[in-house]
C-alpha positions in Angstrom: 9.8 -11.9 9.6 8.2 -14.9 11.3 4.7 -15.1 10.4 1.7 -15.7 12.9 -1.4 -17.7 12.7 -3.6 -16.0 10.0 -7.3 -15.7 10.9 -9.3 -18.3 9.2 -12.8 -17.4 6.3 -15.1 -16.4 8.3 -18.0 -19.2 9.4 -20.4 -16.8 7.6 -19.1 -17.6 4.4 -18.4 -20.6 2.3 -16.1 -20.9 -0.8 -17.0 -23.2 -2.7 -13.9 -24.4 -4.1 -12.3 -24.9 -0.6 -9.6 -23.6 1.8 -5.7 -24.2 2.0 -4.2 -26.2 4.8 -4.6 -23.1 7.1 -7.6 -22.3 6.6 -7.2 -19.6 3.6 -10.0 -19.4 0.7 -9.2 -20.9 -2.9 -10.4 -20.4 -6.0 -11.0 -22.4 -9.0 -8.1 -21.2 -11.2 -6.1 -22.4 -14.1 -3.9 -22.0 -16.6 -5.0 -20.8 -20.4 -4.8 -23.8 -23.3 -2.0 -23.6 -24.6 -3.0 -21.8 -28.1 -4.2 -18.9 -25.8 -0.6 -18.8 -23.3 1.1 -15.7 -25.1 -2.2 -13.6 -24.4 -3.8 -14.9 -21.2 -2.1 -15.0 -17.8 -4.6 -16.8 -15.8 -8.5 -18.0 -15.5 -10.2 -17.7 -12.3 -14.2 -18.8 -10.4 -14.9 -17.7 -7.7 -17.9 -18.5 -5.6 -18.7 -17.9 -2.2 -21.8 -18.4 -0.4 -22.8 -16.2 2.5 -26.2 -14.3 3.9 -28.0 -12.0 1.6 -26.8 -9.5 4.8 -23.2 -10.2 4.8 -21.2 -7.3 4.0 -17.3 -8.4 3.5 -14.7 -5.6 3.2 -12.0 -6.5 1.4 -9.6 -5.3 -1.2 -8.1 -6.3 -4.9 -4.0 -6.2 -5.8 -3.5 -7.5 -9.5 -0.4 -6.9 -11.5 -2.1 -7.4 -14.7 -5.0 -5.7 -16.3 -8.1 -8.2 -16.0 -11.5 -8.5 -17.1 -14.0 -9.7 -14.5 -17.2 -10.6 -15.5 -19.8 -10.3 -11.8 -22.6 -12.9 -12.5 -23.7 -12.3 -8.1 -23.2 -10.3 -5.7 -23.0 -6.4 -5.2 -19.7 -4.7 -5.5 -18.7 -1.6 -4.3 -14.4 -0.3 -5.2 -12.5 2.2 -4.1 -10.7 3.0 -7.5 -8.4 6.1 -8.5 -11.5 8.0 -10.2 -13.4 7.1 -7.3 -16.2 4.9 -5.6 -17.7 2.8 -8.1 -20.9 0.2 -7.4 -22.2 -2.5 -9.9 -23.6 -5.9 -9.6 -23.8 -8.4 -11.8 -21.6 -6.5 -15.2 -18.1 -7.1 -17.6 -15.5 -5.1 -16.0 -12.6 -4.0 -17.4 -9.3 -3.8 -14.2 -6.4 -1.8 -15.1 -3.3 -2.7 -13.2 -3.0 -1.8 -9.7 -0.4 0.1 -8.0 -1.5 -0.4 -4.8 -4.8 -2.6 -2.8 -8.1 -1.3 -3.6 -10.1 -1.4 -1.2 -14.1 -3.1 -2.2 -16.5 -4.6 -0.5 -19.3 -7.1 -1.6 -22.7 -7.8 0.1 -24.4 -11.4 0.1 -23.4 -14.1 -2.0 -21.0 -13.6 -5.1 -19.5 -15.4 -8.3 -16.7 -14.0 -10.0 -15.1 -15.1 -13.4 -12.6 -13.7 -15.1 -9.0 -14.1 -17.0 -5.9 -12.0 -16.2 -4.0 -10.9 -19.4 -0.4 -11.0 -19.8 1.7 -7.9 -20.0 1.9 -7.0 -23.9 -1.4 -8.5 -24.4 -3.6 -5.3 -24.8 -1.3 -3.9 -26.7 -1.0 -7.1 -29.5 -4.9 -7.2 -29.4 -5.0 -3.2 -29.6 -6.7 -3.2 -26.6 -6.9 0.0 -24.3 -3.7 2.0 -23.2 -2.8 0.6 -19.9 -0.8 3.6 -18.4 -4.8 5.4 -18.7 -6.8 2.5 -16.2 -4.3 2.1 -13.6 -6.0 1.5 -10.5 -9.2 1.9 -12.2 -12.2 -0.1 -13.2 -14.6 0.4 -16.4 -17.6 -1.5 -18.1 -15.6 -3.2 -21.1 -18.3 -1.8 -23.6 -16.2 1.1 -23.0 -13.2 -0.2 -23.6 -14.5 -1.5 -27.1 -14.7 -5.2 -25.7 -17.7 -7.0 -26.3 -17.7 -8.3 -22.8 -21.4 -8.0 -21.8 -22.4 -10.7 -24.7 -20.4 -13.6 -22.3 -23.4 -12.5 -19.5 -26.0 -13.8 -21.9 -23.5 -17.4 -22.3 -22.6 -17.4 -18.8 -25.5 -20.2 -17.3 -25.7 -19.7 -13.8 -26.1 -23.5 -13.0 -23.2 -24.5 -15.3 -19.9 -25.5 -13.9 -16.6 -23.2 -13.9 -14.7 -25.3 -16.3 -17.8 -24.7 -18.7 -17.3 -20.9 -17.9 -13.7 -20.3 -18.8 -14.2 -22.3 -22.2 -16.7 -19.7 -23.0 -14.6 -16.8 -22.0 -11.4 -18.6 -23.7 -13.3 -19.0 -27.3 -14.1 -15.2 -26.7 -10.6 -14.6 -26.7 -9.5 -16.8 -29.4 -12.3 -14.9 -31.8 -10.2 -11.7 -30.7 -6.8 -13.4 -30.9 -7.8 -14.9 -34.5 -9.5 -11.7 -35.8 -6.3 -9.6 -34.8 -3.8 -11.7 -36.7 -2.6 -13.4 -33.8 -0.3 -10.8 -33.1 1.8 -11.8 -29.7 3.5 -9.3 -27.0 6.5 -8.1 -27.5 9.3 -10.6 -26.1 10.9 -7.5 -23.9 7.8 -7.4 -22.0 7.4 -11.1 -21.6 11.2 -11.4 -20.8 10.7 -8.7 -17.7 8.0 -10.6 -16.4 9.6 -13.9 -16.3 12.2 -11.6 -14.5 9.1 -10.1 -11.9 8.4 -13.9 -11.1 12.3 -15.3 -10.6 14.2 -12.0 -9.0 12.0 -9.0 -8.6 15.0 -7.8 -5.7 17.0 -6.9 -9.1 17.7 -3.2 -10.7 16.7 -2.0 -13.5 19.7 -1.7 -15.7 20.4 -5.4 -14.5 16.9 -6.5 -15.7 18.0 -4.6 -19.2 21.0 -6.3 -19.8 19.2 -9.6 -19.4 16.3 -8.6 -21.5 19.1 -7.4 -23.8 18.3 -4.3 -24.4 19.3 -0.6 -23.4 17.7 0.5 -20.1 16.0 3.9 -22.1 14.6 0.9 -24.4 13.4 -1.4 -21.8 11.6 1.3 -19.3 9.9 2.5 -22.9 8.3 -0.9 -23.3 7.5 -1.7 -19.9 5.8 1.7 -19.7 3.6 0.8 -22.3 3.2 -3.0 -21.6 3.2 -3.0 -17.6 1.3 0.6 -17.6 3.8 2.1 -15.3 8.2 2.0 -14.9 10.0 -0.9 -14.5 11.4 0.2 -10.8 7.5 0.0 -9.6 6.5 -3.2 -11.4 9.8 -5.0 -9.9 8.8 -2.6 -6.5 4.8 -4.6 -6.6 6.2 -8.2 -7.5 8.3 -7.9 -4.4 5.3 -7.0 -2.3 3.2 -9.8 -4.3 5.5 -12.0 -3.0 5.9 -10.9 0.3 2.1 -10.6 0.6 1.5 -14.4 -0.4 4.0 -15.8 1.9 2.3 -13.9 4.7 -1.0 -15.6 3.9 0.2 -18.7 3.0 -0.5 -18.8 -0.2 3.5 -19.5 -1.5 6.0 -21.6 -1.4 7.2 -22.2 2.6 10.5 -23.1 1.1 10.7 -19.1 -0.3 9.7 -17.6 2.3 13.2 -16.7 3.8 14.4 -15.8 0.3 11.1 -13.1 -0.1 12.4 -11.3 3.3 16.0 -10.6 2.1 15.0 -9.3 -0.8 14.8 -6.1 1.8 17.4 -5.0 3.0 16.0 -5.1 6.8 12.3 -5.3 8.5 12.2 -1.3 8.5 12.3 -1.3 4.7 9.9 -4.2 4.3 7.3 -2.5 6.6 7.8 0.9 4.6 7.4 -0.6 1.4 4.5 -3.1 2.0 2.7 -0.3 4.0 2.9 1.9 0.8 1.3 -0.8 -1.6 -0.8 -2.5 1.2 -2.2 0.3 3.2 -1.1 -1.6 6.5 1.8 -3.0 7.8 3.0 -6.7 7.6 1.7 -7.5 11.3 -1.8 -6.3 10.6 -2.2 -7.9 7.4 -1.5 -11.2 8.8 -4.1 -10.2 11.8 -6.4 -9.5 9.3 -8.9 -11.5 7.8 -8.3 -11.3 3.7 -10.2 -13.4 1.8 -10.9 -11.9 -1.3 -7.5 -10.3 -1.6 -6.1 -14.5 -0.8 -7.8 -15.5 -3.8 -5.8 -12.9 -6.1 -2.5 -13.6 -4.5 -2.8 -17.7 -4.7 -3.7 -17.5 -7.8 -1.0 -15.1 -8.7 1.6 -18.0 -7.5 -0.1 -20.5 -9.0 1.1 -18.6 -12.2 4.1 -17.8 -11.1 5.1 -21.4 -10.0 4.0 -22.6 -13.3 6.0 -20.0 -15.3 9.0 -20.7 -13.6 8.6 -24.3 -14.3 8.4 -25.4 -10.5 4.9 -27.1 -10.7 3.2 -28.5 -13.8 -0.1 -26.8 -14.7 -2.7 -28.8 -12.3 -0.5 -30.3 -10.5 -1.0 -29.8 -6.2 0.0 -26.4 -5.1 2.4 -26.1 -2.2 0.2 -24.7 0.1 -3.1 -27.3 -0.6 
């Protein structure tokens, strides 16, 4: 599938970390230091500046459970318990099967980390398979989350912010024993990231293990089967390249992992709630951050970029 010009941010706003090449909104995101790599996927700002007035609808598509803490802006989701509103609060994200839709009114800063698959379970964190498509105040969730609000300086600069949130986390990690995920579940995601187009009982025998044994631990790990997490990479993928947030030099290689444009517009419909042509048509900025950021990751875990080093698509 060829893609078309994607619309460019709005005038009305203004991330403050930039735009891509094309025009698409960046975050400032980063890999975890390195004591923190088996736990925590990725760190993330985000700030955009826009009129007090400015309503921007939107949606989120994660493939790892995240905690996001709001320090601006007011948020409403569309999540699988339904609507929920906050402003500035810790959130705990489940996984997410599919976009969920939110929007936010007036300017908003975001932090957060993603954590890897295996994660909540080595820190005996909550059961994944329950918060799918869901959102929750992490007091909830027994994480201390809202104490980072009260650390979190409003004038102080991101890097500053994800040191705080990593020492958080290495308190947790440290307290816990520094229990790591189970190697099957890091194994599958490597295996997300290089050939999510594969089956299931191929991605066992690579991970080693007996199919029964691997959809057990991805269950519990991924919070859903192996077919639907290997299903969503695909469409991650996909997604990315159509807003031009991937490697060009992939691109070809993400459209025949379906078998023809039919099949991709079925599948990406069902995760995206719109076809291929419409998501390039339409604007997507919040959603752009999530998926760069998701390559980022991914180009770093399959050893194609160094950590900080230029993105393809900058």
């Amino acid at each position: 599938m060829n893609r078309k010009k994607r619309p460019a941010v709005d005038s009305s706003i203004a991330p403050e970390q930039g735009v891509t090449k094309d025009g698409q909104p960046l975050s400032y995101n980063r890999a975890p230091a390195p004591d923190l790599a088996p736990w925590i996927a990725r760190l993330y700002v985000t700030k955009v500046v826009a009129p007090d007035d400015y309503v921007l609808s939107c949606g989120l598509f994660n493939d790892t459970a995240c905690v996001r803490i709001q320090l601006a802006g007011k948020w409403t989701a569309q999540t699988a318990t339904g609507p929920e509103a906050f402003e500035r609060a810790a959130l705990f994200f489940g996984p997410q099967s599919k976009r969920m839709p939110i929007t936010v009114t007036g300017s908003f800063i975001s932090v957060g980390i993603s954590i890897r698959p295996g994660a909540c379970t080595a820190l005996r964190g909550p059961r994944l398979s329950d918060f799918i498509d869901r959102l929750i105040l992490t007091s909830a969730v027994t994480i201390p989350w809202e104490k980072v609000l009260e650390k979190l300086e409003t004038d102080a600069t991101p890097e500053e912010w994800l040191r705080t949130i990593e020492n958080l986390v290495r308190k947790r990690v440290d307290h816990i024993g520094r229990v790591e995920p189970d190697p099957i579940a890091s194994r599958f995601e490597e295996i997300t990231f290089s050939n999510p187009g594969m089956t299931v009982s191929e991605a066992a025998q690579l991970c080693g293990v007996e199919r029964r044994k691997l959809e057990r631990i991805v269950n519990r790990d991924f919070g859903m089967p192996p077919k639907q997490v290997l299903r969503r990479a695909r469409a991650l993928d996909m997604a990315s390249h159509l807003r031009g947030v991937a490697d060009s030099e992939e691109g070809e290689e993400m459209v025949l992992r379906y078998y023809d444009e039919s099949h991709l517009i079925h599948e990406f419909t069902e995760f995206f709630g719109m076809s291929p042509r419409q998501f390039v048509a339409t604007p997507q900025p919040i959603l752009t951050l999530a998926l760069e950021s998701r390559q980022a990751r991914r180009l770093e875990a399959l050893h194609r970029i160094e950590p900080g080093q230029a993105r393809p698509w900058e």
